[in-house]
C-alpha positions as CSV (number, residue, x, y, z in Angstrom):
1,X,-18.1,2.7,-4.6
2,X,-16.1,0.2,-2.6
3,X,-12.3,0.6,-2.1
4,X,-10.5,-2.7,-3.6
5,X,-7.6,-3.4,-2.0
6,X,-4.7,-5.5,-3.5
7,X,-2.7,-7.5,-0.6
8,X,0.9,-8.7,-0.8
9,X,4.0,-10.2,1.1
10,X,6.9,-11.9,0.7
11,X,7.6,-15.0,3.3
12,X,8.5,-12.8,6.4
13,X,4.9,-11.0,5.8
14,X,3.2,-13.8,4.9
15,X,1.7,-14.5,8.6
16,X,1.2,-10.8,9.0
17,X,-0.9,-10.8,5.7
18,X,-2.9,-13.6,7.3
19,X,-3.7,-11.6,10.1
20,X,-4.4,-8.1,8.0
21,X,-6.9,-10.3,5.8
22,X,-8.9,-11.2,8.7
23,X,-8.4,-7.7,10.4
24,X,-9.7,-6.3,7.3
25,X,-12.7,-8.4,6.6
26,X,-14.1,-8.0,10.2
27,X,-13.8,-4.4,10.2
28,X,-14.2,-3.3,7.3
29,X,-16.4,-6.1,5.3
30,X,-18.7,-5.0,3.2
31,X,-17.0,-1.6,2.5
32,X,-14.0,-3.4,0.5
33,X,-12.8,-5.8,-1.6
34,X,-9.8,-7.7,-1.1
35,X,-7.5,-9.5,-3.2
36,X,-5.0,-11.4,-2.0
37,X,-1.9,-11.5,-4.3
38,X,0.1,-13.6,-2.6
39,X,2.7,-14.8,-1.3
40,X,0.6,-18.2,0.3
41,X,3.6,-19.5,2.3
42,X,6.5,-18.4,4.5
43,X,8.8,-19.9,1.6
44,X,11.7,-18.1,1.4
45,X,10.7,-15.7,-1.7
46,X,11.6,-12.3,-3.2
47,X,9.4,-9.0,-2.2
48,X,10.1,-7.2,-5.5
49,X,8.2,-10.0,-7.1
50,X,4.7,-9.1,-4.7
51,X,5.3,-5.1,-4.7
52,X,5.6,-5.7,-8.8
53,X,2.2,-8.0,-8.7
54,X,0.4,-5.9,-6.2
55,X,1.2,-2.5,-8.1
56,X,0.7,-3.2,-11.1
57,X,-2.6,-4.4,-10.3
58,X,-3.0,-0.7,-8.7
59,X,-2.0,1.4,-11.9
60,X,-4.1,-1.2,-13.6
61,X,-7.4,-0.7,-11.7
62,X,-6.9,3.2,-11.5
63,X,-6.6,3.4,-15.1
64,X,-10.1,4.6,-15.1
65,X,-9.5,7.4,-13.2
66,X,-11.5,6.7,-9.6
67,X,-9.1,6.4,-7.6
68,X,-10.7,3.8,-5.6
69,X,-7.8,1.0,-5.7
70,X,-4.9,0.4,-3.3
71,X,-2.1,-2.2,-2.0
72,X,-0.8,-3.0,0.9
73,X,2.5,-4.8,0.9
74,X,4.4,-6.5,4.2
75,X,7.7,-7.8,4.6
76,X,9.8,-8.0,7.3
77,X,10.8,-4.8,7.9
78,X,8.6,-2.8,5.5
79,X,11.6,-1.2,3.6
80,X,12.3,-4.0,0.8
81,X,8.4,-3.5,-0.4
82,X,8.5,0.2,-0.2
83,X,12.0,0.7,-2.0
84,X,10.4,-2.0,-5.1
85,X,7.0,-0.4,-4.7
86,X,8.3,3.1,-5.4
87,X,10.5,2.0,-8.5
88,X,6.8,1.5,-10.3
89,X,5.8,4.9,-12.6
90,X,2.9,5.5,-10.7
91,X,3.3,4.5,-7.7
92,X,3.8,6.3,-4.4
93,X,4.1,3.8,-1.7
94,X,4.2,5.1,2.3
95,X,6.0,3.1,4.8
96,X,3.6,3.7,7.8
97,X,4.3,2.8,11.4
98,X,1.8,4.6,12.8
99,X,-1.7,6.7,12.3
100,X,-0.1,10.1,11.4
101,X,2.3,8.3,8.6
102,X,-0.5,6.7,7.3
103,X,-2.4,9.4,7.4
104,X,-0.3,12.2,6.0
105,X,1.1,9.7,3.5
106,X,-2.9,10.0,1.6
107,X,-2.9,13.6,2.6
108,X,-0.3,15.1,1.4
109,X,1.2,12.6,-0.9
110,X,-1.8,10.8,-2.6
111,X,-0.1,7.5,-1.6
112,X,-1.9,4.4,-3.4
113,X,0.6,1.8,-1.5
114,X,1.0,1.3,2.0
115,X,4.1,-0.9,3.4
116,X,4.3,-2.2,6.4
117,X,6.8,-4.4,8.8
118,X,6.0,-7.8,10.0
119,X,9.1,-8.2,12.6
120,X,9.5,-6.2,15.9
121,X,6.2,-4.3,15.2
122,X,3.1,-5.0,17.4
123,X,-0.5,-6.6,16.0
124,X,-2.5,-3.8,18.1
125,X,-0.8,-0.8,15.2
126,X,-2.1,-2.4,12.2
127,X,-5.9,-1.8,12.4
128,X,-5.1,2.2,13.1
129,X,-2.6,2.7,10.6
130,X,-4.7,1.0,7.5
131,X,-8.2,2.0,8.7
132,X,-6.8,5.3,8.5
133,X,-4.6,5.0,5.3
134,X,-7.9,3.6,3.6
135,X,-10.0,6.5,4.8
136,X,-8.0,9.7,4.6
137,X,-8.6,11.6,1.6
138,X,-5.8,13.1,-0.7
139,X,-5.9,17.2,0.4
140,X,-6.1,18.4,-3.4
141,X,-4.2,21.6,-2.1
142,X,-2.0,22.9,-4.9
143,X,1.2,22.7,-3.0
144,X,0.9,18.6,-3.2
145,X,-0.6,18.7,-6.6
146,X,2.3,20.6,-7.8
147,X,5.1,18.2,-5.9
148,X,3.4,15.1,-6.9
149,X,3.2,16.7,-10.7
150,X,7.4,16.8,-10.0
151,X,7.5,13.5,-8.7
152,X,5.7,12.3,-12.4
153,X,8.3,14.5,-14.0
154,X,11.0,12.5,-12.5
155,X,9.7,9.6,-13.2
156,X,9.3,10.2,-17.2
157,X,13.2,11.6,-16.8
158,X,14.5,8.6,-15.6
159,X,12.3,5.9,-17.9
């Protein structure tokens, strides 16, 4: 089954997104689907607004249980959409800056967001860190199921 991926960014992203889009399409074409959630400018906007779009779309999608749906959220320093992405019941967004983040974020964490910077962070990292991201499976030791069953826990406790 093909992975669908949802894309977001606020206006500092936005070029970045651009770039990820085409990135993503050339090397990974056929094996995904993307969706591009916006934002379609580098108008000043707000990144909770895309993380909210973007993970809801996520939780939405996975309902069924496969597992096969993830987002990828930029802004400008990868933070803002990380912080808004985790503030979703559900959601367990990595901010990745390199292959081993991205990486151990799916490993360990069963992460179904990655963030990402757009300022101060070189074009040549993104292809590693998602390609990875996208193909690292969640370990399914009991250690992480148990912590992630915590991190649910927390979440119904602060609803």
């Amino acid at each position: 089954m093909k992975k669908k991926i949802f894309i977001g960014s606020d206006h500092a992203g936005f070029e970045t997104k651009e770039y990820i889009i085409k990135l993503l399409e050339k090397e990974l074409g056929k094996k995904i689907i993307l969706e591009d959630c916006g934002t379609y400018s580098n108008e000043s906007v707000d990144y909770s607004d895309y993380a909210k779009i973007v993970c809801k779309k996520v939780l939405n999608n996975n309902k069924s249980n496969n597992n096969n749906y993830y987002g990828i959220l930029i802004c400008g320093s990868g933070t803002g959409m990380q912080i808004a992405a985790n503030k979703i019941n559900g959601i367990r967004a990595v901010f990745s800056y390199d292959k081993y983040s991205a990486i151990m974020g799916r490993k360990d964490n069963n992460a179904n967001v990655l963030t990402l910077r757009a300022r101060e962070f070189p074009k040549s990292k993104y292809k590693k860190i998602i390609i990875n991201f996208l193909e690292t499976k969640f370990s399914n030791f009991s250690r992480h199921k148990r912590r992630i069953e915590k991190l649910k826990k927390i979440e119904k406790e602060n609803c």
